[in-house]
C-alpha positions in Angstrom: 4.6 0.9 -12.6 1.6 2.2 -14.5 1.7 6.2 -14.7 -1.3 7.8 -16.3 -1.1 11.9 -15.9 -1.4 12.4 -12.3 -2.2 8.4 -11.3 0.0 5.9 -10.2 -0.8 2.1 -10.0 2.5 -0.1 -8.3 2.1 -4.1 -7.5 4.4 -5.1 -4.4 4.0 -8.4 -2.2 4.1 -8.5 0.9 7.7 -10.3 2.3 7.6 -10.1 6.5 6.8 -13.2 8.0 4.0 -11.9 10.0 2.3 -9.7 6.9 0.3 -6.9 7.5 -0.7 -6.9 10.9 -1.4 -3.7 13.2 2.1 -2.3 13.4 3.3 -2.3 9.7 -0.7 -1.5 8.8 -0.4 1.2 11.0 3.3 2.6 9.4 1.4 1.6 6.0 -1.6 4.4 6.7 1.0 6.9 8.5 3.0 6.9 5.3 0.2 7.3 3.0 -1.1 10.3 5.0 1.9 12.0 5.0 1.0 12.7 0.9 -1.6 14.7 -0.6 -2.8 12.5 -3.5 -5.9 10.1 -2.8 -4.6 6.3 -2.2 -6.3 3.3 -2.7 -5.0 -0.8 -2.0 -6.4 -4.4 -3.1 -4.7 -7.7 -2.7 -3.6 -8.6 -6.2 -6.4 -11.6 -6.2 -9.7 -9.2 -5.3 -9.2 -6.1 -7.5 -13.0 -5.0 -7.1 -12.3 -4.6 -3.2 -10.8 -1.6 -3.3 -9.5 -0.1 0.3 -8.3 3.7 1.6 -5.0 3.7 1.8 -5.3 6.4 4.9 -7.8 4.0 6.7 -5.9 1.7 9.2 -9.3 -0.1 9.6 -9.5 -1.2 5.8 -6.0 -1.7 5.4 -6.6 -4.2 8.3 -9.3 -5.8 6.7 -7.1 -6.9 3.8 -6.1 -9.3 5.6 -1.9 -9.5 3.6 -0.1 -12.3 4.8 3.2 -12.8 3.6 3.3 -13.5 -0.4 0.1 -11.4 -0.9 0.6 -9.0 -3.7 -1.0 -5.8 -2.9 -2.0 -2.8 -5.6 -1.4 0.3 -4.8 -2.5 3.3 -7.1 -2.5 6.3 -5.9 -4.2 10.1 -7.8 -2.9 13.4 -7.5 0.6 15.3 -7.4 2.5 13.6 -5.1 1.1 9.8 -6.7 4.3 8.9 -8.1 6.7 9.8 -4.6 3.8 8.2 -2.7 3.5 5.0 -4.6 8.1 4.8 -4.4 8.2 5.6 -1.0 5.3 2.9 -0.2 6.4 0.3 -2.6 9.9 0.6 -0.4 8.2 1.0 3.3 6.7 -3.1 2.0 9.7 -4.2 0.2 11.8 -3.4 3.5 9.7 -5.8 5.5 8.4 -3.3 7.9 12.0 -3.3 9.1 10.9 -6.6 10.7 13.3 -9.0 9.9 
């Protein structure tokens, strides 16, 4: 975990089966929302493409199957409980499995 005054950058990869698809994107984005800092994701392998964490759309579009290693960083207050409780929510599996 990189902490730099109020931002947060975390690496986690992705361990369900199915990866990211609607229903653990969608738990992903309601997370995320629930925190006041500004949250952005890439897939560890295309750090210029950047997505809103708060977007189930582009969260989607990253297209994590299992083994992809997401970025998450995160700017404001809340960053650091944001990035812990997200970093969980994708090392639980969704509570898929």
């Amino acid at each position: 975990m990189l902490l730099v005054a109020d931002s947060v950058v975390v690496k986690v990869k992705i361990r369900n089966r199915l990866g990211m698809h609607a229903r653990p994107a969608m738990e992903f984005v309601e997370t995320a929302s629930g925190f006041g800092c500004e949250i952005s994701v890439c897939r560890g392998d295309a750090p210029d493409e950047k997505v809103d964490g708060k977007s189930i759309m582009q969260v989607m579009m990253l297209a994590a199957t299992q083994g992809t290693e997401l970025v998450i960083e995160a700017a404001g207050a809340d960053a650091k409980a944001a990035c812990d409780r997200l970093v969980r929510l994708v090392e639980s599996g969704f509570d898929e499995e």
